[in-house]
VONU-460563 format. One record per residue (C-alpha): x, y, z; residue in one letter. Coordinates in pm, whole numbers, plus 50000, padded with zeros to 5 digits. Example, Ala and Ser with C-alpha at 12.3 -4.5 7.8 and 13.67 -1.06 7.14 Angstrom:
residues 2
NODE     u     v     w code
NODE 51230 49550 50780    a
NODE 51367 49894 50714    s
END
This chain:
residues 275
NODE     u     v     w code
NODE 50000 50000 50000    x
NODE 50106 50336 49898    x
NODE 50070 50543 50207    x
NODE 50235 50874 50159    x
NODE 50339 50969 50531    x
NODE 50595 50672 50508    x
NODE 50737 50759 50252    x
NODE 51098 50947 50096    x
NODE 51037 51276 49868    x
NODE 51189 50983 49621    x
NODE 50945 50714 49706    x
NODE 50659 50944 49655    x
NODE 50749 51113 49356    x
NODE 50741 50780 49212    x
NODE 50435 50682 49387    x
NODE 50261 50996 49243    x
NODE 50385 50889 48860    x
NODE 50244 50544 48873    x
NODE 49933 50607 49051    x
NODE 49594 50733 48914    x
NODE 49383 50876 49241    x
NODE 49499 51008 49561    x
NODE 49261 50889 49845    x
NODE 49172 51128 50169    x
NODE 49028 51033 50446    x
NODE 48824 51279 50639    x
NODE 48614 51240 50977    x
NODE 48595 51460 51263    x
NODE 48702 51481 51665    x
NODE 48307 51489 51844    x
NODE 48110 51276 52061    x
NODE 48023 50951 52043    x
NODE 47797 50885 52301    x
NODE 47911 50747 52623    x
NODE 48051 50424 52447    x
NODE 48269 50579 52182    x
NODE 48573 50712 52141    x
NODE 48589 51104 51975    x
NODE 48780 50972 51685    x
NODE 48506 50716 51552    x
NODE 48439 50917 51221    x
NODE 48785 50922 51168    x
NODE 48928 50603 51226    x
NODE 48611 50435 51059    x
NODE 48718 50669 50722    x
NODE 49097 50554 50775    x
NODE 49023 50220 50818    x
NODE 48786 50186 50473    x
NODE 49035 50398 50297    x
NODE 49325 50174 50350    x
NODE 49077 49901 50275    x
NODE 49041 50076 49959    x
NODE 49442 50161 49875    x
NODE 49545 49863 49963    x
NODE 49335 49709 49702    x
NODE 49388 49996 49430    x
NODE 49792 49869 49477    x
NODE 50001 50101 49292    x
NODE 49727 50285 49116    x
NODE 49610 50479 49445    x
NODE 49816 50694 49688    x
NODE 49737 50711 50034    x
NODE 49690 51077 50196    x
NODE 49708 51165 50587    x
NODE 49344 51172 50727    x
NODE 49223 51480 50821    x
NODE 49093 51440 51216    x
NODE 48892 51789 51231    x
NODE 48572 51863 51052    x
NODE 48231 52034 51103    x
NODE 48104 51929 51428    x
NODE 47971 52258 51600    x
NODE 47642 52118 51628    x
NODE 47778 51837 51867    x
NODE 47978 52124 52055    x
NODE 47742 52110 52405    x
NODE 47883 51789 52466    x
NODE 48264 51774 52581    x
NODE 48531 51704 52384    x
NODE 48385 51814 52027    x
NODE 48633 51976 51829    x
NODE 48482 52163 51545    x
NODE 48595 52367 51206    x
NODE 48425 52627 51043    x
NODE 48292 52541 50684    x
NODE 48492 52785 50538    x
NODE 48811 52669 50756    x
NODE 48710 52314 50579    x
NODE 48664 52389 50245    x
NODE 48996 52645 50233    x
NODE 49201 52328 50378    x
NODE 49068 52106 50113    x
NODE 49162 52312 49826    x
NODE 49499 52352 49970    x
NODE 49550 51982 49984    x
NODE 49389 51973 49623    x
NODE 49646 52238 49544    x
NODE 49887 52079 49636    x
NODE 49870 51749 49557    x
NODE 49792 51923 49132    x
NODE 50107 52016 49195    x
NODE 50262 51706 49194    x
NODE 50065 51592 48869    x
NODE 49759 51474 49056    x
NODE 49414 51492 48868    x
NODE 49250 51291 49027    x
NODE 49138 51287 49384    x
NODE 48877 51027 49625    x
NODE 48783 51111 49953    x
NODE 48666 50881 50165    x
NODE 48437 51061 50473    x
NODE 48349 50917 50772    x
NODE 48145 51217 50938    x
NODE 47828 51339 50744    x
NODE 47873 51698 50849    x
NODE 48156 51719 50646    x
NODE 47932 51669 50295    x
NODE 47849 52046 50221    x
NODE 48213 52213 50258    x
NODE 48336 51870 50040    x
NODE 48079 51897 49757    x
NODE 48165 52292 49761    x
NODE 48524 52256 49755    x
NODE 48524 51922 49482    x
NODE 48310 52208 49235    x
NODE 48577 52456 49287    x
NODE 48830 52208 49225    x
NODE 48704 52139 48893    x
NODE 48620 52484 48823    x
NODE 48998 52620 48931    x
NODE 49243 52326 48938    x
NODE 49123 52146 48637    x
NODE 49060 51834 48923    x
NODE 48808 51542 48955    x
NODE 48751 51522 49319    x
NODE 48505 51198 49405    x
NODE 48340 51179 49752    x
NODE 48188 50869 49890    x
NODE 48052 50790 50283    x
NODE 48001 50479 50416    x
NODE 47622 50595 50539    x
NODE 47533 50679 50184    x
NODE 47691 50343 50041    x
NODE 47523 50147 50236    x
NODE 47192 50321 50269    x
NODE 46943 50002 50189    x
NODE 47105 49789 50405    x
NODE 47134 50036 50723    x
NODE 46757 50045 50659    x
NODE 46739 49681 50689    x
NODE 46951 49620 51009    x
NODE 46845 49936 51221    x
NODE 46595 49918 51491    x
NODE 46269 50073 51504    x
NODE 46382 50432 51574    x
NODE 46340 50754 51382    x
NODE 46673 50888 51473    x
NODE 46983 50681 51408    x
NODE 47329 50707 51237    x
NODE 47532 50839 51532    x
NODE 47670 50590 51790    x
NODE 47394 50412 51721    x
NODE 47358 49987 51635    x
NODE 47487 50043 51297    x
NODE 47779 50294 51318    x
NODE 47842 50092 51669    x
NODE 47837 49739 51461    x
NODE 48054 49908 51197    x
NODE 48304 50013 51483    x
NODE 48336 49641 51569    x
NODE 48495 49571 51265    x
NODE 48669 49825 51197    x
NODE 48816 49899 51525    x
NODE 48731 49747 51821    x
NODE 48917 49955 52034    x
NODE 48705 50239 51943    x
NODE 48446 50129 52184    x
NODE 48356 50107 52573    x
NODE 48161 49801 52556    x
NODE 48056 49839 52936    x
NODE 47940 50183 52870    x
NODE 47671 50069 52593    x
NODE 47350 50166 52702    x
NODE 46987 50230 52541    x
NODE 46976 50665 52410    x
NODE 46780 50876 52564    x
NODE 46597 51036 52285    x
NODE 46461 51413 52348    x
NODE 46199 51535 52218    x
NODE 45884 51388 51987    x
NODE 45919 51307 51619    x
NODE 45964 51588 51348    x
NODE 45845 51486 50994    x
NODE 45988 51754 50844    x
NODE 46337 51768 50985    x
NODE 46403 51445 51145    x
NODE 46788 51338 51022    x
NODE 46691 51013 50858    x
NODE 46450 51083 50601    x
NODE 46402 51472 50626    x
NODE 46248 51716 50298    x
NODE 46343 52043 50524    x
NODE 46657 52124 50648    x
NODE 46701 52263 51013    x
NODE 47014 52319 51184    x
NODE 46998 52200 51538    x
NODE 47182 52187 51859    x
NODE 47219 51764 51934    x
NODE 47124 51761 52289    x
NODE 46816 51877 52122    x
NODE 46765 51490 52026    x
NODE 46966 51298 52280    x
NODE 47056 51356 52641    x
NODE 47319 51080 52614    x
NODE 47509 51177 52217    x
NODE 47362 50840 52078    x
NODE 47101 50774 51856    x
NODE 46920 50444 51774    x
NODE 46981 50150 51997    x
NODE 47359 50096 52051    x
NODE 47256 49762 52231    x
NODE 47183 49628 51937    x
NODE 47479 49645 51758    x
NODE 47668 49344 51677    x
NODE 47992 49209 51507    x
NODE 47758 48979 51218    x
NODE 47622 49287 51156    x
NODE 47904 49523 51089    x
NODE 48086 49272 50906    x
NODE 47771 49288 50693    x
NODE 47762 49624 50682    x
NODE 48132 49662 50611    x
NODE 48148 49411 50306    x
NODE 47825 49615 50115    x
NODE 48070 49934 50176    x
NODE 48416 49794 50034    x
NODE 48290 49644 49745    x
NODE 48084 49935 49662    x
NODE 48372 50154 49723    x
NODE 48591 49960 49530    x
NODE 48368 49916 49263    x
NODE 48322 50300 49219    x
NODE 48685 50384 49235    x
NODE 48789 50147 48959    x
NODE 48521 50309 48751    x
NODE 48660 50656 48898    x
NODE 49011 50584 48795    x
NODE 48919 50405 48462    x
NODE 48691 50693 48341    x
NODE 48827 50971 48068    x
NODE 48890 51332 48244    x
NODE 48659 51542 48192    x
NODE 48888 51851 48155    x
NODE 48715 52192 48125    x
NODE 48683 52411 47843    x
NODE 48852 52693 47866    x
NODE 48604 53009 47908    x
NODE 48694 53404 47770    x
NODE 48673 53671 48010    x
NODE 48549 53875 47751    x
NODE 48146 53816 47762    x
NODE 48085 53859 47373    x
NODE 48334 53634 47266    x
NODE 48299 53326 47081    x
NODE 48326 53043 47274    x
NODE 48671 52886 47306    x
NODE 48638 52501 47284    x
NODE 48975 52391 47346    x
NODE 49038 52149 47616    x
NODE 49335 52020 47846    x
NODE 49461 51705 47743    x
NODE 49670 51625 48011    x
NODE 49740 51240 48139    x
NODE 49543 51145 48421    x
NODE 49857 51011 48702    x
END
């Protein structure tokens, strides 16, 4: 496996020639509940991204996670360590930046914390826009969407420290979690149609002790090792399914636009290798 912390300024500008993505993992440093440890999101995204590099082989580079994202709305519970989106989005296009620098086009993130999704679809479109760069994004929630469906208990709030990121943690790292310290969440609150976080059509920033008096959702009792390993086999081979389609697909390099607004439109393109 590529990874590019353990490497020589030689090793990795040979690393950067053969290869054909650069993977980034990104999670976050917040609360878990009172069974997890504040690096969950982030050592669930390592752990699936070295998954993934160690399968790409020599086509895929390895990055240094990123431990910070945007957690303010777990900030009344302790430990929570949070970015602004605009903190977030300027470090990604530094990294992207960067790593253009060294003859990277293309670049797959791999996110472990789903408040991180705005800032890294904002900062991917500028990345195309400004660094001719194809920036991919994938979470583990959103890969396996149908099957957390199927495995999660009967309650309307779930996906944090819950039975299925909990389960997930099993597999991924077991040391992640307190296993005397599981306990049933204390939901807050009655049901929202409109905004609750699994299936909601408005969007309402919120405050999470507004939901839980504990930082879980769902039913961490339930979690189990036959069903993270379930969980965690749906996610790899979708995830390794989309980046060999990611790294086999034709850049789509932009056309390059006049500042002058009457001009004709200039159709030339960039055809530069994809490495």
């Amino acid at each position: 496996m590529n990874s590019l912390p353990h490497m020589t300024t030689i090793e990795a500008r040979a690393a950067f020639r053969a290869a054909s993505v650069a993977i980034l993992p990104i999670g976050a440093t917040e609360q878990h509940g009172p069974h997890l440890e504040l690096r969950t999101d982030t050592a669930l995204a390592s752990a699936l991204a070295a998954d993934l590099a160690e399968n790409l082989s020599s086509k895929a580079v390895l990055l240094p996670e990123i431990s910070y994202g945007l957690s303010e709305h777990h900030l009344p519970f302790a430990g929570t360590l949070t970015l602004r989106p605009a903190t977030l989005r300027a470090l990604l296009l530094d990294i992207f930046e960067s790593l253009r620098h060294h003859g990277v086009q293309k670049v797959l993130i791999v996110n472990g914390h789903g408040g991180n999704i705005d800032a890294i679809r904002l900062a991917s479109r500028e990345a195309l826009r400004d660094l001719d760069m194809e920036v991919a994004h994938l979470m583990w929630a959103q890969l396996a969407r149908e099957q957390i469906a199927t495995e999660a208990g009967p309650s309307w709030r779930r996906n944090h420290a819950c039975e299925i990121e909990t389960s997930l943690a099993m597999v991924l790292d077991n040391s992640l979690i307190r296993y005397d310290r599981i306990d049933q969440a204390h939901l807050i609150g009655t049901k929202d149609a409109f905004t609750e976080p699994t299936n909601a059509s408005v969007d309402l920033p919120i405050w999470f002790d507004a939901w839980t008096e504990t930082g879980a959702l769902g039913d961490p009792r339930r979690a189990s090792p036959e069903r993270g390993e379930r969980l965690a086999q749906i996610v790899r081979s979708k995830a390794l399914e989309f980046a060999r389609h990611f790294i086999e697909g034709q850049p789509r390099s932009r056309p390059l636009l006049s500042n002058t607004p009457d001009a004709a439109p200039n159709t030339a393109v960039d055809d530069k290798e994809s490495i």
